[in-house]
PyMOL CGO cylinders between C-alpha atoms (Angstrom):
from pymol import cmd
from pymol.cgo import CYLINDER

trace = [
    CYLINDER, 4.99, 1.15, -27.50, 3.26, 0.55, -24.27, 0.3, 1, 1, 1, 1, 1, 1,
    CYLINDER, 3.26, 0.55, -24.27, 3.79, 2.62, -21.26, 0.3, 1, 1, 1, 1, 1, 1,
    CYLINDER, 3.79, 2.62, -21.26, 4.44, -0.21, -18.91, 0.3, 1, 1, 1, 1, 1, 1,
    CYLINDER, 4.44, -0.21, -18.91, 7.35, -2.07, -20.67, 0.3, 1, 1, 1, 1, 1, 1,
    CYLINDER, 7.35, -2.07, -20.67, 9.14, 1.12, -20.82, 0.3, 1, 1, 1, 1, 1, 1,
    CYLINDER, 9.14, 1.12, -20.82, 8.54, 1.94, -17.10, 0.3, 1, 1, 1, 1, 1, 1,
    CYLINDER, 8.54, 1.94, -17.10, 9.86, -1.70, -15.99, 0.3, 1, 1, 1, 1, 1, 1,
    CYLINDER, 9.86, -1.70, -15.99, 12.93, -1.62, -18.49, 0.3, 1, 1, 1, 1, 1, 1,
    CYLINDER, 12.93, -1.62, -18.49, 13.74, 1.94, -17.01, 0.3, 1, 1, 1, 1, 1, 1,
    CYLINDER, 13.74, 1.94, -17.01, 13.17, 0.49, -13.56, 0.3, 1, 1, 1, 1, 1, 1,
    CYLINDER, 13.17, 0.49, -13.56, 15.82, -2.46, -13.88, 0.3, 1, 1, 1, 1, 1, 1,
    CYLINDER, 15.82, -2.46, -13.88, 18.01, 0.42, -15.25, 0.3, 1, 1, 1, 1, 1, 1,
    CYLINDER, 18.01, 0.42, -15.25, 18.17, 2.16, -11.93, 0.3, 1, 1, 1, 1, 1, 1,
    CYLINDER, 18.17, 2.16, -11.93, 16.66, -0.11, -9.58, 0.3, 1, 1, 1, 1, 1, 1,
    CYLINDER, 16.66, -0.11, -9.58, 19.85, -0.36, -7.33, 0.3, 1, 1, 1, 1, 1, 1,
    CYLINDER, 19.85, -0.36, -7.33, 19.02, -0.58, -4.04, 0.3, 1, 1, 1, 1, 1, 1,
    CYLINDER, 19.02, -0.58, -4.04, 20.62, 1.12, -0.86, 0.3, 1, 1, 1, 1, 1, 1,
    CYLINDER, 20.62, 1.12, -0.86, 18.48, -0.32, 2.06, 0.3, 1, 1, 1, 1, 1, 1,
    CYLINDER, 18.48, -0.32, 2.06, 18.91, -3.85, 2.45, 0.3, 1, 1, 1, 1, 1, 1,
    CYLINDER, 18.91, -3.85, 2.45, 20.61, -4.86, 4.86, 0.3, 1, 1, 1, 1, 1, 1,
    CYLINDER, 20.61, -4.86, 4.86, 21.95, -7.20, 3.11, 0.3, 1, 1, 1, 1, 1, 1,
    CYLINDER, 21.95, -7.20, 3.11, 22.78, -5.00, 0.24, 0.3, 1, 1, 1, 1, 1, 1,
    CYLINDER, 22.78, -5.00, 0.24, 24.54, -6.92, -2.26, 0.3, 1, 1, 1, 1, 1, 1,
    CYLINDER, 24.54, -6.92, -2.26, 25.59, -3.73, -4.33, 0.3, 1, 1, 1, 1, 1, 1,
    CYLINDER, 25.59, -3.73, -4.33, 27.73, -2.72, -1.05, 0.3, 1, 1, 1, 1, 1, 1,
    CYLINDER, 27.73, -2.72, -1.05, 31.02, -3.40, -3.12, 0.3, 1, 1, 1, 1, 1, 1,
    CYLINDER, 31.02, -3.40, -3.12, 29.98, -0.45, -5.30, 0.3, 1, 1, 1, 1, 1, 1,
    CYLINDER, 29.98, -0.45, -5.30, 30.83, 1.60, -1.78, 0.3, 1, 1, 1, 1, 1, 1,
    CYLINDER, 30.83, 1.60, -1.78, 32.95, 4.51, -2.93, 0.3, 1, 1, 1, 1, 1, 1,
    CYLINDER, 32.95, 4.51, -2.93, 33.12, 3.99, -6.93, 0.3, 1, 1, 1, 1, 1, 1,
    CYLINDER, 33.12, 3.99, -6.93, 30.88, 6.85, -7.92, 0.3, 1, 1, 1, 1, 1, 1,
    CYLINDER, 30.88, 6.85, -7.92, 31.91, 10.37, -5.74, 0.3, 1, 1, 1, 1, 1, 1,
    CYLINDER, 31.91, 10.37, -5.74, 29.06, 12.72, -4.17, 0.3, 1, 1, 1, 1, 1, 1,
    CYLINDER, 29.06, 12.72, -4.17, 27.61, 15.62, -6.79, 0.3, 1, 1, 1, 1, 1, 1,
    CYLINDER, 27.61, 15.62, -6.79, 25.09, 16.25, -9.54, 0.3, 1, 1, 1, 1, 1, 1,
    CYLINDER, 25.09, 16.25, -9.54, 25.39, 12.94, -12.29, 0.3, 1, 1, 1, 1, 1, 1,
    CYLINDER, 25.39, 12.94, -12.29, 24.17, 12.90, -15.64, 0.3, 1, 1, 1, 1, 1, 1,
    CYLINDER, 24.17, 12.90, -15.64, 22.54, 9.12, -17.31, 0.3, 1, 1, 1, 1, 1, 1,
    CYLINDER, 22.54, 9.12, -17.31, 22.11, 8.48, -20.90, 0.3, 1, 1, 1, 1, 1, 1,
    CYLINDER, 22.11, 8.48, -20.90, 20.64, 5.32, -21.87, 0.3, 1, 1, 1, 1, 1, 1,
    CYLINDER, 20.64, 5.32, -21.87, 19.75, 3.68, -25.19, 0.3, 1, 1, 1, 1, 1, 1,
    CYLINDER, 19.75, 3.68, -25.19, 17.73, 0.75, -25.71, 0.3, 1, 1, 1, 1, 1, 1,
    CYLINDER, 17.73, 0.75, -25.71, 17.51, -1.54, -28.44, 0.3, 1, 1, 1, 1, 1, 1,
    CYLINDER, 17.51, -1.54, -28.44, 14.75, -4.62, -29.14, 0.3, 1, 1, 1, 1, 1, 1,
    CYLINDER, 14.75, -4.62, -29.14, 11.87, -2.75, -27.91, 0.3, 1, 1, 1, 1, 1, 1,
    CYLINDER, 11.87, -2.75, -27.91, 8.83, -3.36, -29.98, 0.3, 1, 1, 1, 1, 1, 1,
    CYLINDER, 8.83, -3.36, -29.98, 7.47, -0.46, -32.03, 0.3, 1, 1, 1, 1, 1, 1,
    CYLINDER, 7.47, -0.46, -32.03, 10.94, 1.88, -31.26, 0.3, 1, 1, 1, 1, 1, 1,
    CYLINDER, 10.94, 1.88, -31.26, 13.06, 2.49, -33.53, 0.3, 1, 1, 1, 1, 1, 1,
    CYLINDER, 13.06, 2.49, -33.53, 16.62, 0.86, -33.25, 0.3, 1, 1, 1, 1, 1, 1,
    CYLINDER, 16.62, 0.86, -33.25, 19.42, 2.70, -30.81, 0.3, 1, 1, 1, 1, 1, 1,
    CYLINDER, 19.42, 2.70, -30.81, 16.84, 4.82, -29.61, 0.3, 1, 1, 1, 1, 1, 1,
    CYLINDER, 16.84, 4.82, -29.61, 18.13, 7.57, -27.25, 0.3, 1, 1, 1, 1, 1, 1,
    CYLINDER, 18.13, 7.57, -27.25, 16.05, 7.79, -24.04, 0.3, 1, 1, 1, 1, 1, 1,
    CYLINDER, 16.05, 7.79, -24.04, 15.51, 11.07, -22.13, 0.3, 1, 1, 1, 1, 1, 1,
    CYLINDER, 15.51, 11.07, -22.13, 18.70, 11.91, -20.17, 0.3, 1, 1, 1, 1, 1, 1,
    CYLINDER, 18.70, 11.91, -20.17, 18.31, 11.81, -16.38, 0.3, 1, 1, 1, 1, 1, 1,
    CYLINDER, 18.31, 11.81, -16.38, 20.03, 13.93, -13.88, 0.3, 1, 1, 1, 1, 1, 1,
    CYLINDER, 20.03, 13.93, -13.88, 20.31, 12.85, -10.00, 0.3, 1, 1, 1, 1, 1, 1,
    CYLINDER, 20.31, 12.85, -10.00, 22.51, 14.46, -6.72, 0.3, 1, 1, 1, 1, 1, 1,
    CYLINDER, 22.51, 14.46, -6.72, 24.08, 11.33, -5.63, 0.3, 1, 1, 1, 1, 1, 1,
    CYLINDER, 24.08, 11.33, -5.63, 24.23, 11.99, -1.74, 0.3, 1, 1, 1, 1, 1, 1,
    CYLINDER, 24.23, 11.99, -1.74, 27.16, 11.19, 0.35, 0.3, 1, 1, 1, 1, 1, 1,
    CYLINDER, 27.16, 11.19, 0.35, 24.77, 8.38, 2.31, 0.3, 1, 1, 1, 1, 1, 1,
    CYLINDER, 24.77, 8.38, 2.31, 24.26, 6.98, -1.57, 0.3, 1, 1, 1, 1, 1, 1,
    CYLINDER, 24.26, 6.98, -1.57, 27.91, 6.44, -1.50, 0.3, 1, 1, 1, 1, 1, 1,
    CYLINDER, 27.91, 6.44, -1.50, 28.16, 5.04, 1.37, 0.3, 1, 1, 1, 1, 1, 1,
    CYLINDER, 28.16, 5.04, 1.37, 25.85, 2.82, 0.82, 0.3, 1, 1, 1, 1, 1, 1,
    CYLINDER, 25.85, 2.82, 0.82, 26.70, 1.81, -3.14, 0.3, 1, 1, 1, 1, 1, 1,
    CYLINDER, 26.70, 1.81, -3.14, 23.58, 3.09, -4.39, 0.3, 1, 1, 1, 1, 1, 1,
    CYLINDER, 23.58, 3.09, -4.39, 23.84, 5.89, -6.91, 0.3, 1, 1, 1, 1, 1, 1,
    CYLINDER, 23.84, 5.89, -6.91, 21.23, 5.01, -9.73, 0.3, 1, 1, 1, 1, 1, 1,
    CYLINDER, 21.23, 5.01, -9.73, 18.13, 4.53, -7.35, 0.3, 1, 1, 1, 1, 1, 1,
    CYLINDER, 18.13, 4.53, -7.35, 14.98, 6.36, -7.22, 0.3, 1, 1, 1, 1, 1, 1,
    CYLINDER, 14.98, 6.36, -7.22, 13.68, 5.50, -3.70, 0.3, 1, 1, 1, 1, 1, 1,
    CYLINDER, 13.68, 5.50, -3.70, 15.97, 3.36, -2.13, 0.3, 1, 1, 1, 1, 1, 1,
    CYLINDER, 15.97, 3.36, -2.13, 13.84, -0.04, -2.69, 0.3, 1, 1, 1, 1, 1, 1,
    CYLINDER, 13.84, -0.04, -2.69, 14.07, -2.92, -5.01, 0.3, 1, 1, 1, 1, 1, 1,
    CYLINDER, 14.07, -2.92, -5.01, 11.24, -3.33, -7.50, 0.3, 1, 1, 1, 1, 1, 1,
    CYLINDER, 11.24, -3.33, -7.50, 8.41, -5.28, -5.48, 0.3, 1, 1, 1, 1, 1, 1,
    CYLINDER, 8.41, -5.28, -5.48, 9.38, -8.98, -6.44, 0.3, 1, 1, 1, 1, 1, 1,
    CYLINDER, 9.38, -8.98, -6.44, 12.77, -8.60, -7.52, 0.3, 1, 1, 1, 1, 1, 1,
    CYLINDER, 12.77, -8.60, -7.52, 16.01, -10.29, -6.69, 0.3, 1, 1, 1, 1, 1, 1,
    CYLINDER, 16.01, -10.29, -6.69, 19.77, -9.90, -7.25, 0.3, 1, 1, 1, 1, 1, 1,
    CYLINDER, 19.77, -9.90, -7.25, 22.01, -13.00, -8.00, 0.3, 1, 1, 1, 1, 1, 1,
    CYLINDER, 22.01, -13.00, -8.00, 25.46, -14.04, -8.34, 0.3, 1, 1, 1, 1, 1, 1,
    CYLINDER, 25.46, -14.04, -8.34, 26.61, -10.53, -7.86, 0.3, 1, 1, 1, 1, 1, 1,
    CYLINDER, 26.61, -10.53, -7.86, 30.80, -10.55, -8.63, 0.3, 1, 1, 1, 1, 1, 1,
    CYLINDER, 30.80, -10.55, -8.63, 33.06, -7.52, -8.40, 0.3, 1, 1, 1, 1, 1, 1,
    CYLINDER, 33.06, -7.52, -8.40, 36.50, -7.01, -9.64, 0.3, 1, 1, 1, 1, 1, 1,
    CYLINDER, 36.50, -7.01, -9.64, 38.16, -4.32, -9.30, 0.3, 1, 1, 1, 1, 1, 1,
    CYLINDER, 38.16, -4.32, -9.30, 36.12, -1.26, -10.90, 0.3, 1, 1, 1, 1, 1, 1,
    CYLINDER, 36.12, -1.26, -10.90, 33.97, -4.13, -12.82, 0.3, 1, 1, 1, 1, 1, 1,
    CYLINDER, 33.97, -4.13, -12.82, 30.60, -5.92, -11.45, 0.3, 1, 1, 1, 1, 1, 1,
    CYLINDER, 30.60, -5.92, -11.45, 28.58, -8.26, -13.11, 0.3, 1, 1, 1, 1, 1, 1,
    CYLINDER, 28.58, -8.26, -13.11, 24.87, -9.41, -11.69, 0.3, 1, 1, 1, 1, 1, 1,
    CYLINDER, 24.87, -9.41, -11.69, 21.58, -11.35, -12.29, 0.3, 1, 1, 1, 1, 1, 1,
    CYLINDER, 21.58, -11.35, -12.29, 18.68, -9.59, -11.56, 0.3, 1, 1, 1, 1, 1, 1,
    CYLINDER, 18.68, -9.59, -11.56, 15.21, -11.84, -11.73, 0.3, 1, 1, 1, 1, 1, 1,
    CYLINDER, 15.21, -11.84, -11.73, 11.75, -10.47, -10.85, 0.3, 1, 1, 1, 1, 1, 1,
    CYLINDER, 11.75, -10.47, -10.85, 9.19, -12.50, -10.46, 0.3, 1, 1, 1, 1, 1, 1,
    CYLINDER, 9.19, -12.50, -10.46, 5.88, -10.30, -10.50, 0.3, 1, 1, 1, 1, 1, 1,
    CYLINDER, 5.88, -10.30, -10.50, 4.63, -8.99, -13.67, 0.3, 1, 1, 1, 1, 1, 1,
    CYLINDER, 4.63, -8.99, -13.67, 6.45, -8.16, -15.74, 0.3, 1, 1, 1, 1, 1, 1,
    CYLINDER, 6.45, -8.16, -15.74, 8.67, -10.74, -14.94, 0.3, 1, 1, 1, 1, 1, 1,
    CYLINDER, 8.67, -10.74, -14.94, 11.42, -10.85, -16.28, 0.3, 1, 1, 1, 1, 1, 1,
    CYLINDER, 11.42, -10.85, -16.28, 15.89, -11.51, -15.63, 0.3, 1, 1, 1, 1, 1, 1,
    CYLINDER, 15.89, -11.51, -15.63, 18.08, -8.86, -16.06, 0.3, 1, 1, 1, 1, 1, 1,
    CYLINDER, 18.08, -8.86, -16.06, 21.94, -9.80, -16.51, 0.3, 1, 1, 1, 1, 1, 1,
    CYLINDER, 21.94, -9.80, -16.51, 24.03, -6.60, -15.81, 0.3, 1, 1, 1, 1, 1, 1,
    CYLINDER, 24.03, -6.60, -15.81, 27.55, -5.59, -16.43, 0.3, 1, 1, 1, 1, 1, 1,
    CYLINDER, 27.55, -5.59, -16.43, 28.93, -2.23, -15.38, 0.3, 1, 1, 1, 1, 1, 1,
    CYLINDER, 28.93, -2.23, -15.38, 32.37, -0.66, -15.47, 0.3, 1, 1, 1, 1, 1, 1,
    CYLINDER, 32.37, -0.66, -15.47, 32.99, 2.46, -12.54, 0.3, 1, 1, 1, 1, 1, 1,
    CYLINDER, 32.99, 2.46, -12.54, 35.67, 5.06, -14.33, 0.3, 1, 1, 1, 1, 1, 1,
    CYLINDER, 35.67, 5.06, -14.33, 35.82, 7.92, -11.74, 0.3, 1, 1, 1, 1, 1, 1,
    CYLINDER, 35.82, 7.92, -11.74, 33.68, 10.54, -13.03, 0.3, 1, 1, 1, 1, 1, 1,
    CYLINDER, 33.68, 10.54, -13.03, 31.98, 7.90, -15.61, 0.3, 1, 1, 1, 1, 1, 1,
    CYLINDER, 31.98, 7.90, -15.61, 30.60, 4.46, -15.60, 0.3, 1, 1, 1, 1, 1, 1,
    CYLINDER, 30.60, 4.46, -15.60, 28.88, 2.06, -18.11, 0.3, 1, 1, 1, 1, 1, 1,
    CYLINDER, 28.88, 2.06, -18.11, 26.09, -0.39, -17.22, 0.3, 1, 1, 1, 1, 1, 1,
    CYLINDER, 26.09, -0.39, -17.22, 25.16, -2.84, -20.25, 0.3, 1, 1, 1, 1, 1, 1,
    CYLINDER, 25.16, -2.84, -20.25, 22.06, -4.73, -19.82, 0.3, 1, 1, 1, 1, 1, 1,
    CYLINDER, 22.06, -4.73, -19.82, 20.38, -7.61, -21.49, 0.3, 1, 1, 1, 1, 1, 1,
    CYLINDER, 20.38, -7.61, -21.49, 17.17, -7.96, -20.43, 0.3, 1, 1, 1, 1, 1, 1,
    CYLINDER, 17.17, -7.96, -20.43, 14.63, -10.76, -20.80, 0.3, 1, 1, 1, 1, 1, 1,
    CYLINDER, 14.63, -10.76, -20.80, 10.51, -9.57, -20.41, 0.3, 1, 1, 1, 1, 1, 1,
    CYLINDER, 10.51, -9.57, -20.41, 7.81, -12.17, -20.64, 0.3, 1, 1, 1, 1, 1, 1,
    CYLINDER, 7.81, -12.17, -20.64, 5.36, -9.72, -21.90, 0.3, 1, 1, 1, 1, 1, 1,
    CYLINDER, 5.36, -9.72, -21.90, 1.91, -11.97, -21.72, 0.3, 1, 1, 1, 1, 1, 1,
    CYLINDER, 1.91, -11.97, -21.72, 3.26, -15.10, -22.36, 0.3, 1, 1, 1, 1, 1, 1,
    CYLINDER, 3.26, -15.10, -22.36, 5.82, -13.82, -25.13, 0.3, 1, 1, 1, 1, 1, 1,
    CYLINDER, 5.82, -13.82, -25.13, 9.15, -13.38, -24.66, 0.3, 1, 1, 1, 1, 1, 1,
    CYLINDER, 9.15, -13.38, -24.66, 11.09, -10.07, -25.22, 0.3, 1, 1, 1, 1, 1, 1,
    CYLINDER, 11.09, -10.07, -25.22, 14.54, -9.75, -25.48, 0.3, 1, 1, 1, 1, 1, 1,
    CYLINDER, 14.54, -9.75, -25.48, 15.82, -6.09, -25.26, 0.3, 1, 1, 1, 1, 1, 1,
    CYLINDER, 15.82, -6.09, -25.26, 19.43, -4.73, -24.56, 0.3, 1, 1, 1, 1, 1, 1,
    CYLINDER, 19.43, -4.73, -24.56, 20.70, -1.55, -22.75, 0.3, 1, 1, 1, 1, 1, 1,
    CYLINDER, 20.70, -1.55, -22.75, 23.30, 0.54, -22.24, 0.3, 1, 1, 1, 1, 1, 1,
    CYLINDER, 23.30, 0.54, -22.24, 23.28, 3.82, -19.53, 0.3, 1, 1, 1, 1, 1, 1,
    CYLINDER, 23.28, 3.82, -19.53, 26.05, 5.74, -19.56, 0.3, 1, 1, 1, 1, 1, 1,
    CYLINDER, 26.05, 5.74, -19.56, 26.21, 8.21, -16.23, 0.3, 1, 1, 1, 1, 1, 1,
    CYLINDER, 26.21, 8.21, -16.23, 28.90, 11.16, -15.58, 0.3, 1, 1, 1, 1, 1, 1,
    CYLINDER, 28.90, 11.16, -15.58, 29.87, 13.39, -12.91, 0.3, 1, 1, 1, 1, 1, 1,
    CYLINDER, 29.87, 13.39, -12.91, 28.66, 16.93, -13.61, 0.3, 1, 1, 1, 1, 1, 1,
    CYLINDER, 28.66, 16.93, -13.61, 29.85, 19.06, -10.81, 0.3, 1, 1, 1, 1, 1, 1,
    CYLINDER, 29.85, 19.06, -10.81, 28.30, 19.75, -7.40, 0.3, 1, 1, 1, 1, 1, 1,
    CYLINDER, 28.30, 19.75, -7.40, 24.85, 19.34, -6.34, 0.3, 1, 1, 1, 1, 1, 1,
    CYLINDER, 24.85, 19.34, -6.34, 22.72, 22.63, -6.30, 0.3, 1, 1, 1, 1, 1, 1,
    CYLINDER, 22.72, 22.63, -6.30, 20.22, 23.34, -3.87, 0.3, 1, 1, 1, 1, 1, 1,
    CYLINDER, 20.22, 23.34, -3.87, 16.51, 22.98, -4.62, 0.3, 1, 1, 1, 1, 1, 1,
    CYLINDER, 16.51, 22.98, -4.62, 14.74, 26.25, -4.55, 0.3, 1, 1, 1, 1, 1, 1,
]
cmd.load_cgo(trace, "trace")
């Protein structure tokens, strides 16, 4: 498996941005709490991995200006370069979006995710053109609250 699929499938998993101003995650304001989270994800279509296969788990202080601002799965605060959101609808705890890049890789991204308190599922289909051939892969990331934060030493 290549390095650079993984890296962009892993970026549409928690490329949520918090800085736009016109942030179209802001309805996610408030539906993840402050403290230490905890994301599983598994992916499936990936060429040359095996089916269902468990990715490392990732652990991340969400910050109260993260919830604030809706973002709680970001690594820097910025979109991928080239990327878009699209017909972003929330209801009640539930959001659905399009997310389409346009540099390489491009690729769309349709997103569903379900807030539960201390939990919340994101299911992902993505859609990679990988050199002129398609890829279809699917996703799932799983996140839950874990306690406080703890200071870096």
């Amino acid at each position: 498996m290549k390095r650079p699929i993984l890296a962009a499938a892993l970026a549409c998993a928690i490329a949520l941005p918090v800085l736009a101003q016109d942030n179209p995650f802001s309805g996610f304001k408030g539906k993840i709490r402050e403290g230490n989270w905890e994301y599983k994800m598994q992916m499936e279509g990936m060429p040359g991995m095996p089916q269902g296969m468990q990715m490392p788990t990732i652990n991340r202080c969400i910050t109260p200006a993260d919830v604030d601002k809706g973002g709680f799965a970001n690594k820097d605060g910025k979109m991928p370069d080239g990327c878009t959101v699209k017909n972003m609808k929330m209801s009640g705890n539930t959001a659905s979006y399009t997310m389409e890049c346009t540099k390489d890789p491009k690729m769309t991204v349709d997103s569903d995710i379900t807030f539960g308190g201390d939990t919340f599922t994101m299911k992902q289909k993505m859609a990679m053109d990988r050199g002129g051939q398609m890829m279809n892969m699917t996703q799932t990331m799983t996140g839950r609250y874990t306690g406080p934060c703890t200071a870096k030493k």
